[in-house]
C-alpha positions in Angstrom: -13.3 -13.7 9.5 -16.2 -11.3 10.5 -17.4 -9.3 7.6 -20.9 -8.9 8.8 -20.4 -5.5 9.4 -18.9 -4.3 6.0 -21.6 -1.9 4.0 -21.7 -1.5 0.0 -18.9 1.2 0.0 -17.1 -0.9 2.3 -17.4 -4.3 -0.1 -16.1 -2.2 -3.2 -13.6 -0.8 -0.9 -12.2 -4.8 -0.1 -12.9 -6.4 -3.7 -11.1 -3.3 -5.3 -7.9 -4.2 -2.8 -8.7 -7.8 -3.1 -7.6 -7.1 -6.4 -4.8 -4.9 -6.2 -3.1 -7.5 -3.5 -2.1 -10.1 -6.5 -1.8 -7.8 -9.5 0.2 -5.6 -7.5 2.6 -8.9 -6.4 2.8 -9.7 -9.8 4.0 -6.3 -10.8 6.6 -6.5 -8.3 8.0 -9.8 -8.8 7.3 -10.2 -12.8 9.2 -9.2 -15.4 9.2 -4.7 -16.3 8.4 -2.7 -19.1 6.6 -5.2 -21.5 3.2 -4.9 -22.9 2.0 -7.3 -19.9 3.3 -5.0 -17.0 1.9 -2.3 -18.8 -2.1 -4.0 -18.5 -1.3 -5.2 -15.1 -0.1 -1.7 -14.0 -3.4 -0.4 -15.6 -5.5 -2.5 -14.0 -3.2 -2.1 -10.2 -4.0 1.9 -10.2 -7.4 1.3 -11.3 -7.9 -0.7 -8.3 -6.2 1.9 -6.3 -8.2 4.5 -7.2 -11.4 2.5 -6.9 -10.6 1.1 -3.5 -9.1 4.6 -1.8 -11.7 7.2 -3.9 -14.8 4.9 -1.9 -12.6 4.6 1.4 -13.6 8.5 1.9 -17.0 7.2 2.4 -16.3 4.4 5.0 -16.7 6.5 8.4 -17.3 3.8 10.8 -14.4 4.4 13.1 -11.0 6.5 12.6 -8.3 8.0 14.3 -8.2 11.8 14.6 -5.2 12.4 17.3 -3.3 10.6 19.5 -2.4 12.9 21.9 -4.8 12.7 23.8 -6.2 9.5 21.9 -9.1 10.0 20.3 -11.0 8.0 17.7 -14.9 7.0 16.7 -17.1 7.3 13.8 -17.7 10.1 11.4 -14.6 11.5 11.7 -12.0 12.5 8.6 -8.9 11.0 10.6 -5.5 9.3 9.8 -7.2 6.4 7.5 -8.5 8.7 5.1 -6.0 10.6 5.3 -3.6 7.5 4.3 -5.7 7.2 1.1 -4.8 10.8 0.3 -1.2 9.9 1.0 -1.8 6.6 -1.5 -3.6 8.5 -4.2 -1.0 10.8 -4.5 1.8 8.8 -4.9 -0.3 6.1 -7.3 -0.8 9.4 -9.3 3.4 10.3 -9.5 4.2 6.9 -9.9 1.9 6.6 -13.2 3.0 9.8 -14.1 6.5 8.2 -13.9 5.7 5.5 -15.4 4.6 8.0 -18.6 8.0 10.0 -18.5 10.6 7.1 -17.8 12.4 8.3 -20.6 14.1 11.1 -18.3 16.6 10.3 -15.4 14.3 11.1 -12.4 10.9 9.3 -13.3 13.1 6.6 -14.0 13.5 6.4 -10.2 10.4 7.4 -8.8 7.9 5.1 -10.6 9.3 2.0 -8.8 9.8 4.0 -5.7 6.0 5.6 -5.8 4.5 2.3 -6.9 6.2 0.4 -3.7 5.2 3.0 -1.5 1.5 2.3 -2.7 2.0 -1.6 -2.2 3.2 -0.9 1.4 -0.1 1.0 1.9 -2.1 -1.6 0.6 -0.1 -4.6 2.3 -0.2 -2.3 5.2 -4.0 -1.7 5.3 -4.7 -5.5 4.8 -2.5 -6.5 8.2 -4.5 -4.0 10.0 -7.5 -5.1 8.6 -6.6 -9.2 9.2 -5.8 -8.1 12.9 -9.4 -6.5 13.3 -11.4 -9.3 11.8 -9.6 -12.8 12.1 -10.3 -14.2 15.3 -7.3 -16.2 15.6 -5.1 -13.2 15.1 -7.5 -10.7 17.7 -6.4 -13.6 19.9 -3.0 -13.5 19.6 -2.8 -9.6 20.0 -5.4 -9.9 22.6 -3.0 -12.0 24.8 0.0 -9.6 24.4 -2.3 -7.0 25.6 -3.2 -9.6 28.4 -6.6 -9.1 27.3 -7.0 -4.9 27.3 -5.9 -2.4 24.9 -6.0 -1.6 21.6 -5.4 -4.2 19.4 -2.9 -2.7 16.9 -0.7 -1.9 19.5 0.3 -5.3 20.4 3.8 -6.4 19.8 3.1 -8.7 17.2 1.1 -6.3 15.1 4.1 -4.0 15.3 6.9 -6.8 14.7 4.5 -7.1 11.1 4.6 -3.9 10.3 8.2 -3.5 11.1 9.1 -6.6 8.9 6.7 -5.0 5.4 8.6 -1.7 6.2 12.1 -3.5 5.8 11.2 -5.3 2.7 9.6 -2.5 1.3 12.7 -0.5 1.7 15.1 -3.9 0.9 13.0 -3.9 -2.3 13.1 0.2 -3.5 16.8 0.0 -3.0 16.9 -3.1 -5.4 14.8 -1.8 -8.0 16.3 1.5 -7.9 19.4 -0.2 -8.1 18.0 -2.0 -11.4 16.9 0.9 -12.8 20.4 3.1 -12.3 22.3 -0.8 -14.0 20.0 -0.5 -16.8 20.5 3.2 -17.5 24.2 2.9 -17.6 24.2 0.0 -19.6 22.1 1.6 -22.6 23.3 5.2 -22.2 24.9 6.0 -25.5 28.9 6.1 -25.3 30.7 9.3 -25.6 33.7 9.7 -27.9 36.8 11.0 -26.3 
């Protein structure tokens, strides 16, 4: 992997979602609402914040149309703002997460926090397809050897599969959520 490029903001940047990645998976696949997902949920928007507050400092290279293309450094462009996307649904989400009590937050904690996971998982394949050699190679051959690299089939056919579990996994969780509602709602006398 070639880091030898990666400045100060941009090391916080990768230990902050180095982080995030596991505590984030254990949020997702442990068990909700107990004292424990409360301190891991701390600690995953603390990340968060941490690694998309410093990405607005990482100007290196981004993307500020793409009709007609056009990218290069020291630009405000679509990774940055991606983080502002990120940052604003970490902050609903944990403001859900605060107000579960009522019907709607209920719903859009799970929902808000996936959609910050699929950022972060997001970021990290684009990432692993800019600095592992192995996988440049791979999209590198798709392209027959021109191009840009996150354009290739398989970087696509990666994406595509996060986005469908992302979505597979809001409709299960909201689907917990509106089973566990039901079965504590109070019963109404005839």
């Amino acid at each position: 992997m070639n880091m030898s490029d990666v400045s100060i903001i941009g090391w916080i940047h990768t230990l902050a979602a180095t982080a995030a990645i596991p505590i984030g998976a254990v949020l997702i696949f442990g068990p909700k609402g107990g004292p424990w997902h409360r301190f891991a949920g701390r600690w995953y928007v603390y990340m968060m914040i941490a690694m998309n507050v410093v990405s607005f400092g990482l100007f290196r290279f981004d993307i500020v149309r793409f009709v007609p293309f056009e990218a290069g450094p020291n630009r405000f462009g679509l990774f940055h703002w991606e983080s502002v996307f990120t940052l604003f649904f970490l902050m609903l989400g944990w403001y859900a997460a605060l107000h579960q009590r009522r019907a709607i937050w209920a719903y859009v904690h799970p929902v808000s926090m996936l959609i910050t996971y699929y950022m972060l998982i997001g970021g990290l394949v684009n990432e692993l397809f800019s600095r592992v050699p192995f996988l440049i190679a791979i999209a590198a051959a798709q392209l027959h050897g021109s191009g840009n690299r996150t354009r290739a089939p398989i970087v696509g056919e990666v994406r595509g599969a996060l986005l469908l579990a992302s979505i597979a996994l809001c409709v299960i969780f909201v689907t917990q959520v509106a089973l566990r509602r039901r079965s504590v709602r109070p019963m109404v006398p005839a």
